[in-house]
MARLO-365957 format. One record per residue (C-alpha): residue number from 1; residue in one letter; chain; x, y, z negated. Coordinates in Angstrom, 3 decimals, decimal comma. Layout:
<rs>
R; seq; type; mol; c1; c2; c3
R; NUM; A; A; X; Y; Z;
...
</rs>
This chain:
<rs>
R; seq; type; mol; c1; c2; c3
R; 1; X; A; -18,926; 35,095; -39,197;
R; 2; X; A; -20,260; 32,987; -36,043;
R; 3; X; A; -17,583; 30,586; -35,446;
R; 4; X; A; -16,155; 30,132; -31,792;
R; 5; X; A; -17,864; 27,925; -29,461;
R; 6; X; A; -15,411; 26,284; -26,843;
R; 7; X; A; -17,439; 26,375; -23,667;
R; 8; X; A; -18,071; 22,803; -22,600;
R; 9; X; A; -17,924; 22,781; -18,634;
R; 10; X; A; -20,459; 22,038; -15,982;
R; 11; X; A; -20,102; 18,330; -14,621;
R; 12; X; A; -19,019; 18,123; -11,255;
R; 13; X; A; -21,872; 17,386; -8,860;
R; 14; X; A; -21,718; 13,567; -7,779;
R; 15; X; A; -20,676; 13,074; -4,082;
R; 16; X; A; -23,531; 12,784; -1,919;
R; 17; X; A; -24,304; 9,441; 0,142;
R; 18; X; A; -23,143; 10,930; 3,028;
R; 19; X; A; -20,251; 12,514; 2,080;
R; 20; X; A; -19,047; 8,678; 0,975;
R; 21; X; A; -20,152; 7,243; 3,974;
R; 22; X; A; -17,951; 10,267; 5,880;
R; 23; X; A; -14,716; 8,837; 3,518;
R; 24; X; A; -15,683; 4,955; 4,485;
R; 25; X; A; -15,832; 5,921; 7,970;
R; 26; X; A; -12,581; 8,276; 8,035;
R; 27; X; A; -11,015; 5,199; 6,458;
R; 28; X; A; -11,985; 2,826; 8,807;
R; 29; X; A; -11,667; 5,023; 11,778;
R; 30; X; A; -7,689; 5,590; 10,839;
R; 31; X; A; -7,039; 1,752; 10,554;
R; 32; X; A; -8,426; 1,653; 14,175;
R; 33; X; A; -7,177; 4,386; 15,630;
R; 34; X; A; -3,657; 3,348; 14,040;
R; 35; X; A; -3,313; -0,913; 15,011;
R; 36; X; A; -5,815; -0,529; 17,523;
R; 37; X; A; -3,772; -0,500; 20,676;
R; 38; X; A; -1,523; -3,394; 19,073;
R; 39; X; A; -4,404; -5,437; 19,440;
R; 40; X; A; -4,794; -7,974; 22,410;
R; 41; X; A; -7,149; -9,866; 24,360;
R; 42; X; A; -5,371; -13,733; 24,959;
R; 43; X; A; -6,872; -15,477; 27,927;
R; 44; X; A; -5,438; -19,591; 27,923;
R; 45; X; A; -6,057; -22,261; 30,495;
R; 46; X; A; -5,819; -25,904; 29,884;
R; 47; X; A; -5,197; -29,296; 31,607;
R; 48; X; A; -8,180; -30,704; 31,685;
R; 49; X; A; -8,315; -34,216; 29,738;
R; 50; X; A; -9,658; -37,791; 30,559;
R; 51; X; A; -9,953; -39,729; 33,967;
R; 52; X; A; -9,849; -38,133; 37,196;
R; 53; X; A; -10,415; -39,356; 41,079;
R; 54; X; A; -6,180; -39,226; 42,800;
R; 55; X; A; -7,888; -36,735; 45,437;
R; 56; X; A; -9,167; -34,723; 42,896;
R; 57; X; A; -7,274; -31,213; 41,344;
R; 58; X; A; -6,855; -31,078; 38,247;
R; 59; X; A; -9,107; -28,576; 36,720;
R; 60; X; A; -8,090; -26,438; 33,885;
R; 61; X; A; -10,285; -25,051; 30,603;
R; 62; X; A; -10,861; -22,160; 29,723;
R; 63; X; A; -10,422; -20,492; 26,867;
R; 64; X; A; -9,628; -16,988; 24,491;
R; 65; X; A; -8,985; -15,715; 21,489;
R; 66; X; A; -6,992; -12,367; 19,951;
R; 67; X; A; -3,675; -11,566; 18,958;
R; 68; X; A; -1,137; -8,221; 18,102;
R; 69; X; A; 1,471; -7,150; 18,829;
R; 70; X; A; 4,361; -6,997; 16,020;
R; 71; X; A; 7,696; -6,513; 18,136;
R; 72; X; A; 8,347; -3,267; 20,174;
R; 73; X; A; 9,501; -5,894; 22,875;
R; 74; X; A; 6,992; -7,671; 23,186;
R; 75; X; A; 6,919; -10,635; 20,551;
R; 76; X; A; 2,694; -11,023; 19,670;
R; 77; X; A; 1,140; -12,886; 16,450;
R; 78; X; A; -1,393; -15,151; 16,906;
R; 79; X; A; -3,377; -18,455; 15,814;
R; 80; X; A; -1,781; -21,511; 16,996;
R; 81; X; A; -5,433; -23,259; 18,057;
R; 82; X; A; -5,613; -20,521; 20,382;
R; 83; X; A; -2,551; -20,814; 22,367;
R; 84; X; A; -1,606; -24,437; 21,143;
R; 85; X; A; -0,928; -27,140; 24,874;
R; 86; X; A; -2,226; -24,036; 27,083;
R; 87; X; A; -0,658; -24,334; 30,410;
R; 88; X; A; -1,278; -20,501; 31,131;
R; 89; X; A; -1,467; -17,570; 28,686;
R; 90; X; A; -2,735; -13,767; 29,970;
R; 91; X; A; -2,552; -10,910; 27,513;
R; 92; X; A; -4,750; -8,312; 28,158;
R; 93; X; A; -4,644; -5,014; 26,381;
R; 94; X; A; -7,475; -2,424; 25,524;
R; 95; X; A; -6,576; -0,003; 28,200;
R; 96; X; A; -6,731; -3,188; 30,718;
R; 97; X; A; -3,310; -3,931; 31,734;
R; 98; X; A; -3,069; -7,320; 31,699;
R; 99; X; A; 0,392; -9,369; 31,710;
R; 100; X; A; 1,668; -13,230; 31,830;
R; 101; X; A; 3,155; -14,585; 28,616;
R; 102; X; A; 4,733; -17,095; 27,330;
R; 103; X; A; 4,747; -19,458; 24,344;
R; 104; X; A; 7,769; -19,176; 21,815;
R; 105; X; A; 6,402; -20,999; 19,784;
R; 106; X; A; 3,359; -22,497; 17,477;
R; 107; X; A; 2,962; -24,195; 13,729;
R; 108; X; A; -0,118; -26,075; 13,561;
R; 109; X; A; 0,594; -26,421; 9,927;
R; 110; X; A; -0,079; -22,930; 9,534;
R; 111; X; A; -2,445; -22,289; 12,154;
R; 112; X; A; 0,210; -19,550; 13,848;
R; 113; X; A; 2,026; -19,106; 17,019;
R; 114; X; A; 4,110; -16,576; 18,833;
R; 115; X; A; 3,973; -15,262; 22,584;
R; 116; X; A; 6,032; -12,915; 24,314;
R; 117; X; A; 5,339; -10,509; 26,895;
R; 118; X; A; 7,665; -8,439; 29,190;
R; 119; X; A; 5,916; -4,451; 29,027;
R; 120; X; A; 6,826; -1,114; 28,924;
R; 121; X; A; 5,963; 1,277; 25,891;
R; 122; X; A; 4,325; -1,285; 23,690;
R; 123; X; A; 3,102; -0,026; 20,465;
R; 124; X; A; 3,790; -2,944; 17,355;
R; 125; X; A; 1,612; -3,154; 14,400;
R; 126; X; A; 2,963; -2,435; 10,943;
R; 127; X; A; 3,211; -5,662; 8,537;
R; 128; X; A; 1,686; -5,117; 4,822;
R; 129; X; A; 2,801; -7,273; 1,947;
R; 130; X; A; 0,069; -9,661; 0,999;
R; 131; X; A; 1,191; -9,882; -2,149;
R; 132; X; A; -0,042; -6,377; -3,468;
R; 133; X; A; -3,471; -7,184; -1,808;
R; 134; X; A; -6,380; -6,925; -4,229;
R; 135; X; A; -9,727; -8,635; -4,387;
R; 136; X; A; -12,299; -5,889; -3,495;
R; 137; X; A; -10,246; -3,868; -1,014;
R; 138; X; A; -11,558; -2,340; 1,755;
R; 139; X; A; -10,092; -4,199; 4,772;
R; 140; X; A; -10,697; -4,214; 8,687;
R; 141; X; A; -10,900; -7,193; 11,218;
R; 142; X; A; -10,218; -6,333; 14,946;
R; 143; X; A; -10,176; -8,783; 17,270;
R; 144; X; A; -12,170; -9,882; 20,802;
R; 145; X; A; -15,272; -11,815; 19,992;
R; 146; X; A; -17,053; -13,583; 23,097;
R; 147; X; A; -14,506; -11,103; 25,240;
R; 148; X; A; -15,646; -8,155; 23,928;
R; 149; X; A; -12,790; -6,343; 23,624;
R; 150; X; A; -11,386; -4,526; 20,592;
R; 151; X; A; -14,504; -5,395; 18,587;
R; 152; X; A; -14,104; -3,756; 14,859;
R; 153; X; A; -15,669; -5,177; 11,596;
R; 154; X; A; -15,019; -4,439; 8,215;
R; 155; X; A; -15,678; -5,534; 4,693;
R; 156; X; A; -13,809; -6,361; 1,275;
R; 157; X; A; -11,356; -9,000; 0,307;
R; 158; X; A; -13,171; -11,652; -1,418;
R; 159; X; A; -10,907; -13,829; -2,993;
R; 160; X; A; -7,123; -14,599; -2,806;
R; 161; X; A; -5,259; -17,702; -3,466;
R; 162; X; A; -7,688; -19,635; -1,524;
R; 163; X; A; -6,613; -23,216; 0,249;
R; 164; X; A; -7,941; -23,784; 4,059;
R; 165; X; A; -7,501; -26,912; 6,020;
R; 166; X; A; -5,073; -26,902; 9,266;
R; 167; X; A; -6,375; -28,613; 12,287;
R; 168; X; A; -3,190; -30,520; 11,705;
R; 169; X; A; -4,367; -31,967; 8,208;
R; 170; X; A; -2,294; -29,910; 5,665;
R; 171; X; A; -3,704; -27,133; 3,355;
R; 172; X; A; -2,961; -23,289; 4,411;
R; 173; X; A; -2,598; -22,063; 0,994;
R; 174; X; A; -2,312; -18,487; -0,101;
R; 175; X; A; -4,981; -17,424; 2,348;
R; 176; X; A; -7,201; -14,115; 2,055;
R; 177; X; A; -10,314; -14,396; 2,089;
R; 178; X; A; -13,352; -11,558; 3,187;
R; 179; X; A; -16,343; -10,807; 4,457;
R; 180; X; A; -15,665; -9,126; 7,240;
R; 181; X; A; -17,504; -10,964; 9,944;
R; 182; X; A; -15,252; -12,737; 12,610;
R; 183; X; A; -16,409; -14,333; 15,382;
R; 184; X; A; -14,915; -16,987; 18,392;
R; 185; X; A; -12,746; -15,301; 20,091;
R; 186; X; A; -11,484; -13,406; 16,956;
R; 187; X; A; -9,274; -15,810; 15,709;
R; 188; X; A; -5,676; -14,511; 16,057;
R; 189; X; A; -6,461; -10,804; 15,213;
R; 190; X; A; -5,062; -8,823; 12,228;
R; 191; X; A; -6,720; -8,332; 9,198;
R; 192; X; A; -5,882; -4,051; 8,416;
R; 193; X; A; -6,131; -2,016; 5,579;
R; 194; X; A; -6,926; 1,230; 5,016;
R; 195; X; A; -3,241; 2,187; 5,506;
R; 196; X; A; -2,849; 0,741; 8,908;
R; 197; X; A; -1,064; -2,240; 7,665;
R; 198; X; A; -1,914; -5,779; 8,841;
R; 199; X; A; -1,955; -7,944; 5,606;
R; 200; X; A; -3,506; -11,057; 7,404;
R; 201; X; A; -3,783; -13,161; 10,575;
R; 202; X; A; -7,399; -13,825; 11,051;
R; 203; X; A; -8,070; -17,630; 11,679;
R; 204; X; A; -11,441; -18,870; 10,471;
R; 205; X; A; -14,475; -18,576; 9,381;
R; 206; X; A; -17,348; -20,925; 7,665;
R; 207; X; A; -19,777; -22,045; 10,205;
R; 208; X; A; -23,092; -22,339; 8,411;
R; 209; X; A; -22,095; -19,814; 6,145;
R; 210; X; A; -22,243; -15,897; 6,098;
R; 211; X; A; -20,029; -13,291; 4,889;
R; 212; X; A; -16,926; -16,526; 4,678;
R; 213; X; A; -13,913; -15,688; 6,408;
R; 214; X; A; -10,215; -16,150; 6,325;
R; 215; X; A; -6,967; -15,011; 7,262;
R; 216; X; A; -3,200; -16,283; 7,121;
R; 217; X; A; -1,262; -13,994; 4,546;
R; 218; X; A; 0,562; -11,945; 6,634;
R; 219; X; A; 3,961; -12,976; 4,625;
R; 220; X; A; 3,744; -16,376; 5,127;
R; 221; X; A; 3,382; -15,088; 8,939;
R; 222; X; A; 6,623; -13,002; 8,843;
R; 223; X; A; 8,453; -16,353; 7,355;
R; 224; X; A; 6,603; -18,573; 10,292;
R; 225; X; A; 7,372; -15,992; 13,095;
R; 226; X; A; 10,663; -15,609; 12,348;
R; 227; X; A; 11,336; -19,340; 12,560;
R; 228; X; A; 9,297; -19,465; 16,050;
R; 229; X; A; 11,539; -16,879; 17,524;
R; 230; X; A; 14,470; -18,200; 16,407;
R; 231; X; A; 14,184; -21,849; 17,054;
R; 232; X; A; 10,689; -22,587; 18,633;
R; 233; X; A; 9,377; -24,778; 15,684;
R; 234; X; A; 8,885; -24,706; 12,273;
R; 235; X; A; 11,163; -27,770; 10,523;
R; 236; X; A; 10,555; -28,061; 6,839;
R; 237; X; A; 11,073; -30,237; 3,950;
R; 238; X; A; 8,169; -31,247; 2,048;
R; 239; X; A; 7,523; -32,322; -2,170;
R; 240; X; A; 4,048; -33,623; -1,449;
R; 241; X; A; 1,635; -31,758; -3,441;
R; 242; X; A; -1,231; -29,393; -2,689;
R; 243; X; A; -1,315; -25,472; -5,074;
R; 244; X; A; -1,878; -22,401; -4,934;
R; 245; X; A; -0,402; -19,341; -6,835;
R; 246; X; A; -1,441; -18,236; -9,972;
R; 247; X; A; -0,642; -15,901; -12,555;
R; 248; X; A; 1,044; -17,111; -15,948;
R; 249; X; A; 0,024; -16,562; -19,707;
R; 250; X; A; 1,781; -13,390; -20,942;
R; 251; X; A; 2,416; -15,404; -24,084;
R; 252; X; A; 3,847; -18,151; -22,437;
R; 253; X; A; 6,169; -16,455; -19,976;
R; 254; X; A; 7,711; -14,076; -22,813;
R; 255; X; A; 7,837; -16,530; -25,269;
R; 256; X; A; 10,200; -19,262; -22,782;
R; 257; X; A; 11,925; -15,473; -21,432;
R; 258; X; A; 11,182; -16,753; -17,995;
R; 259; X; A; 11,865; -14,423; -15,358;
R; 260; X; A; 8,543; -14,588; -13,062;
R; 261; X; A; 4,676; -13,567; -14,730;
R; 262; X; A; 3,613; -16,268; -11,969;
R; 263; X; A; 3,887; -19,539; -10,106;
R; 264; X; A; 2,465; -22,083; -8,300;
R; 265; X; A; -0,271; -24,218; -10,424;
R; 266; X; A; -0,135; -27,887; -9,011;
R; 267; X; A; -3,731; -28,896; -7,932;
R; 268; X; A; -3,111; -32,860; -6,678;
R; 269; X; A; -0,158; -34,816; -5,874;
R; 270; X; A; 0,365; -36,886; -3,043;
R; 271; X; A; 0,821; -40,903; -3,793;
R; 272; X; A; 4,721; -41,818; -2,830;
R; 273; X; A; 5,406; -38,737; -2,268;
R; 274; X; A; 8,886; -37,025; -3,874;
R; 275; X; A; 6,727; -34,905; -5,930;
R; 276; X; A; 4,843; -38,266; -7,364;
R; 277; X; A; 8,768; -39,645; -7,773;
R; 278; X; A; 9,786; -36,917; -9,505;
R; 279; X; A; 6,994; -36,924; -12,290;
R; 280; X; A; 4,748; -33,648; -11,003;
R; 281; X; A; 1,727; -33,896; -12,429;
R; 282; X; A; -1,848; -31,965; -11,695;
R; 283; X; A; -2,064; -28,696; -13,563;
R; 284; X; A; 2,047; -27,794; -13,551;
R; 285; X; A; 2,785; -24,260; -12,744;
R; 286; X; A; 6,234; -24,512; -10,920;
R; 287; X; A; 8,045; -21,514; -12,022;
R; 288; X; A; 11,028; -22,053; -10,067;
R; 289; X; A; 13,049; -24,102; -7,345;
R; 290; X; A; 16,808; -25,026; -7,845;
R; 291; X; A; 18,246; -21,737; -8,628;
R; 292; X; A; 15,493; -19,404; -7,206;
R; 293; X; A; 12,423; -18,053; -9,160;
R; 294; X; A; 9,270; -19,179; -7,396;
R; 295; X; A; 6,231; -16,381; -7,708;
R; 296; X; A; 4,014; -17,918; -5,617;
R; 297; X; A; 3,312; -20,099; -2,500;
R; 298; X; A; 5,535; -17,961; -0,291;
R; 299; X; A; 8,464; -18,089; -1,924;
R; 300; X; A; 8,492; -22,276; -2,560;
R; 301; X; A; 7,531; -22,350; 1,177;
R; 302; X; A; 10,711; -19,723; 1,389;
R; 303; X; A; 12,690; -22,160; -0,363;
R; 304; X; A; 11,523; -25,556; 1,280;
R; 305; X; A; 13,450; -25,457; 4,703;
R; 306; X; A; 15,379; -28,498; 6,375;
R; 307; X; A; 18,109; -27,648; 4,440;
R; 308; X; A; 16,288; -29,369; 1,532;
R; 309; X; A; 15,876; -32,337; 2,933;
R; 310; X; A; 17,323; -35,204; 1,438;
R; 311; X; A; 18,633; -32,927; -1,772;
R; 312; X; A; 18,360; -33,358; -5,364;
R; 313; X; A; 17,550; -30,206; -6,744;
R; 314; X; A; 16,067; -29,078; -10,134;
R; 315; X; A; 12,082; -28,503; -10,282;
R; 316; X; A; 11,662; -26,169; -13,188;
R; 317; X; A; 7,430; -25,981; -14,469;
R; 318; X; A; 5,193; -24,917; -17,376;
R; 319; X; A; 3,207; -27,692; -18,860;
R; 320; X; A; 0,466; -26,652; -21,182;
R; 321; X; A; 3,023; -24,689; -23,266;
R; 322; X; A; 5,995; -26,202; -22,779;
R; 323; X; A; 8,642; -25,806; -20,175;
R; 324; X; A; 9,547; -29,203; -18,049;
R; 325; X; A; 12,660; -29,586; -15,517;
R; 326; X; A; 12,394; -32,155; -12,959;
R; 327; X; A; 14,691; -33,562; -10,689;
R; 328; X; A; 13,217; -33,445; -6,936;
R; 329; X; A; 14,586; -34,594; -3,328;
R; 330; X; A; 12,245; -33,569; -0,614;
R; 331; X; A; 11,675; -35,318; 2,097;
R; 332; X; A; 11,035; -33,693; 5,892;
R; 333; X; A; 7,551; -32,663; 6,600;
R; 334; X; A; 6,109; -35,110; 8,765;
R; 335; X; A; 4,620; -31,977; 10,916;
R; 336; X; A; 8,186; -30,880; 11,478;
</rs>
């Protein structure tokens, strides 16, 4: 008797190079196509500086960078170096209808700012959560380099958790960075996904380098932008240290039954600072603040508002394997 044979099927054929480069480009193509005409051309004049003759006018510099629109009336994201002392801000959209705006507001510490236009039928961008982002997604980077408008690259995300240097002095942390090129005049843009989403507010990019870029996580935007509309400025209280979020041991976090995976790993502490009074120490994980888990950078920045100022609260961290409570009272930010 031949025993049955159970017929083993035919491999499916692997997808040709053009049919992925059709999916990259569809993919791309709907990220345009969808933030596209939130995108913004921002044209700023400024005083010019230094010594000049009584009979002389003043003569203002130039200068431009990109922004989005995230408001249906008319509130638009961008980097505070672009925008930041500019006597007069134009916004000029793809289609080129061009309108006066003004400055709500801008955080140096965090390289945004918000302006606000008065237009009909504006279209706002969708904000992503940052915080699902994953290192080797495909991502897009509109912006206006050298005032070429609506100007498209794309790439990956390269790394997360990454620290960049305000032009005020402090560290941006949490930032995304990615290879998708960016170029002067494409600070301020959003950093897309696939989706549509904006998960990032492009800002810099590595001079001598290639392939280095970065953008502001687009939730520590939402937290800054909400602040600028609501009060112009950014005040905060500050502990004096410099992290970035990072993801506990499994072992560790189930073992203390703490309720976050994840915290904020303390990378150097400021001499006489609160932090430095309160006994933080390089290589801490803060796991929480007061009464409120921390996760990550966003939520202690979440936490640390001007309400904290001047207020003992409890500093809960991991230390090697042990769990540490601290008693902290930050000070205000001397940005604020």
């Amino acid at each position: 008797m031949i025993p049955h044979e159970t017929p083993v099927p035919a491999p499916e054929p692997e997808p040709s190079s053009e049919e992925l480069l059709d999916a990259y480009s569809r993919a791309v193509i709907h990220a345009v196509e969808t933030v596209g005409p939130s995108v913004v051309s921002i044209e700023v004049q400024h005083p010019e500086p230094g010594f000049r003759r009584p009979t002389m006018p003043p003569q203002p510099r130039g200068g431009s960078g990109s922004g989005f629109v995230f408001t249906p009336d008319g509130f638009i994201l961008t980097n505070s170096h672009v925008v930041h002392g500019a006597s007069s801000i134009i916004v000029r959209f793809p289609d080129g209808a061009t309108y006066a705006a003004d400055l709500v507001g801008d955080d140096p510490e965090t390289d945004l700012a918000v302006v606000r236009i008065t237009a009909p039928s504006l279209i706002p961008a969708i904000l992503g959560d940052s915080n699902v982002v994953r290192v080797g997604q495909l991502v897009v980077a509109i912006g206006n380099p050298f005032g070429f408008q609506a100007t498209v690259t794309s790439g990956v995300v390269s790394a997360l958790g990454r620290s960049l240097r305000s032009r005020s002095g402090r560290l941006i942390d949490n930032v995304i960075q990615t290879d998708a090129a960016l170029n002067p005049g494409s600070s301020g843009g959003p950093l897309v996904t696939t989706q549509g989403e904006v998960i990032g507010v492009n800002s810099a990019m590595i001079m001598p380098a290639q392939g280095i870029c970065f953008a502001i996580a687009v939730n520590t935007a939402k937290l800054v932008a909400a602040q600028l509309i609501r009060q112009g400025r950014v005040r905060r209280s500050a502990i004096g240290f410099a992290g970035q979020s990072v993801a506990l041991a499994r072992k560790i976090a189930r073992f203390h039954r703490l309720p976050v995976e994840s915290g904020v790993r303390v990378e150097s502490v400021e001499p006489q600072s609160p932090a430095e009074g309160a006994g933080l120490q390089p290589g801490d994980v803060i796991v929480a603040f007061g009464d409120t888990p921390v996760r990550g950078i966003d939520d202690l920045q979440a936490k640390l508002t001007e309400r904290e100022v001047g207020v003992s609260s409890p500093l809960t961290v991991v230390r090697g394997v042990e769990v540490v409570t601290l008693d902290v009272v930050p000070r205000e930010s001397k940005a604020s």
